[in-house]
N, C-alpha and C positions, 0 to 999 in steps of 0.2 A: 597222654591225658593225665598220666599219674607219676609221682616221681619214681625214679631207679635208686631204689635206698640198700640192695642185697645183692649179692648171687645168684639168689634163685627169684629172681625176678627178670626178665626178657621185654624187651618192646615186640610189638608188631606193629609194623607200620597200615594206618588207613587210608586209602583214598578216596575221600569221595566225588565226586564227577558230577556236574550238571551236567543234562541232557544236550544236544541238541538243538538251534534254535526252530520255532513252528510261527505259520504266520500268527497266531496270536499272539506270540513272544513280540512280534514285529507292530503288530498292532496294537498293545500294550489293553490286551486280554487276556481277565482272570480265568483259568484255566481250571485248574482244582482236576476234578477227578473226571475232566472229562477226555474222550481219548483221542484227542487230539495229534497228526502226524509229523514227522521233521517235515519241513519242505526243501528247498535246495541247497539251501546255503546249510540246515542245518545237519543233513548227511551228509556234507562238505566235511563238516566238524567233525563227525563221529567219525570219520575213514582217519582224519588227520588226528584222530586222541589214539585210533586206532595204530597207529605209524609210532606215534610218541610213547604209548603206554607197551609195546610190543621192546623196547630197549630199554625199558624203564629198569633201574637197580636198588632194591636187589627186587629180581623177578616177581611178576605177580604168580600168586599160586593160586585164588579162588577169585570169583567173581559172582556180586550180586548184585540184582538190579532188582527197581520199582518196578509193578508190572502193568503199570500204563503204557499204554503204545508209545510215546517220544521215546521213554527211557528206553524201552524194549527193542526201538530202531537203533536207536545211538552202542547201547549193547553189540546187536550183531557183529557189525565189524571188529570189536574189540575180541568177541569170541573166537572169531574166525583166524584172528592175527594171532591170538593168547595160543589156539588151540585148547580151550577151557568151555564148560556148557554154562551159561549163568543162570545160578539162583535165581528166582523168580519169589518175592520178598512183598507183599503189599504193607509191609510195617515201614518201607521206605519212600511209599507214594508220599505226594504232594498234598498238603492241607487243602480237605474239600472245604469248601466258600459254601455252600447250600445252593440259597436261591441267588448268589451274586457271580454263581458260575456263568463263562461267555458274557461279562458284563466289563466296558470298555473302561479302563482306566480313566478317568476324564473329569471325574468331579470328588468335590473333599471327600465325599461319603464312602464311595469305591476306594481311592488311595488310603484313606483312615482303614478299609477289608481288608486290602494288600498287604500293608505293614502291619496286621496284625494288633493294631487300637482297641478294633472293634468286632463283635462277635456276628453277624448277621445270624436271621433265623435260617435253620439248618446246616451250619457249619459246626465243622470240627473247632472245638473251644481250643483257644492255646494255653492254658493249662493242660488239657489233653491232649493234644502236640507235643508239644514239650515230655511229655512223661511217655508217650509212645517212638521220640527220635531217642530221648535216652532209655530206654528197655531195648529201641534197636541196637543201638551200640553194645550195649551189652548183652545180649543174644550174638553177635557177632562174634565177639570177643572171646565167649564161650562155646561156641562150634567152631570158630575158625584159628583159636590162638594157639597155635601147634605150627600154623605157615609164617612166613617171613613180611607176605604183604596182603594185603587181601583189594580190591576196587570193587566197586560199590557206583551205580550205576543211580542219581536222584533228584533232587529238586531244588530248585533255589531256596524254596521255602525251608526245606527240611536243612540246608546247610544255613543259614542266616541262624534259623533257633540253635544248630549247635554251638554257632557261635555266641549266643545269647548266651546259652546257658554256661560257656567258658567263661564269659564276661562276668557271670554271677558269681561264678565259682560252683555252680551248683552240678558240675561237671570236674573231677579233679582235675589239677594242673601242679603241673612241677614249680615247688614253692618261690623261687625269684623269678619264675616266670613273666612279661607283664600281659595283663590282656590282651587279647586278639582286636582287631577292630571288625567293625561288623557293618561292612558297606557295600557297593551293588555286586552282586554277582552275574556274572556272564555267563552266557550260553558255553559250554564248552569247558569254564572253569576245574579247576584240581585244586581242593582242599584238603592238607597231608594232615594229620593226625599222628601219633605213636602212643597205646596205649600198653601199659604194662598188665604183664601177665604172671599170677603168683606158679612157684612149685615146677617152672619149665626151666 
């Protein structure tokens, strides 16, 4: 996230992870904060992030996840494979929608909700997203920048704004860097990060 300018500066690598897929994934239903379970195909994914992340290098050392039930399924098996208990972190949930939650994808008004255009009444505003995925990152980076890697168990919502706010800059980045692109994210996805840490 930030450049390596010293010696006493250290990366830690991040990963963040989308969930799982859930028949609302499939059915192309806004979900938000409600607690929604993997279904088949998407504990398929969690055993198999489970297999991939268990040889991952260099090793993960902490693990947190959102604590909505998908992210909470797709979790287990990484726990179990890590031998790690996950954090349980509601700073990593999914942008609640309000009253647009369980509401089908299907017309401009809902897709203008989804991508974040539009505020409905009772959602989390993205300005306030936004300022609560970056305080997550850096609450992480501050309890956990001592390990090597850390995964993070979260949403598609919550990884698209990270990328948002890399695209702004409003997130540091290593200065020749170029932006990220910021396009669909999948059930199952791993979004690396390296964020530096002063004085380690």
């Amino acid at each position: 996230m930030c450049h390596l300018d010293s010696e006493r500066r250290r990366a830690v690598l991040i990963l963040l992870i989308r969930h799982g897929q859930t028949d609302s994934n499939a059915g192309g239903v806004l979900q938000g904060h409600l607690p929604t379970p993997l279904n088949d195909l998407g504990r398929r994914q969690a055993e198999r992030l489970a297999r991939r992340l268990a040889s991952f290098e260099p090793a993960i050392e902490a693990l947190v996840t959102s604590d909505l039930r998908r992210a909470v399924q797709t979790s287990a098996p990484i726990e179990h494979q890590l031998g790690l208990a996950a954090e349980h972190d509601p700073a990593w949930r999914e942008r609640g929608f309000g009253t647009y939650e369980g509401r089908t994808v299907g017309d401009t008004e809902v897709w203008r909700v989804a991508t974040g255009t539009i505020d409905p009444p009772g959602a989390e505003s993205i300005p306030a997203l936004q300022a609560r995925v970056a305080q997550a990152l850096v609450t992480l980076v501050q309890h956990h920048g001592h390990r090597r890697c850390i995964a993070v168990v979260t949403h598609g919502g919550v990884m698209r704004t990270v990328l948002q706010l890399l695209v702004e800059r409003r997130l540091p980045v290593v200065d020749d860097h170029p932006p990220p692109e910021v396009g669909p994210i999948l059930n199952g996805s791993i979004l690396r990060l390296a964020a530096t840490v002063d004085g380690m």
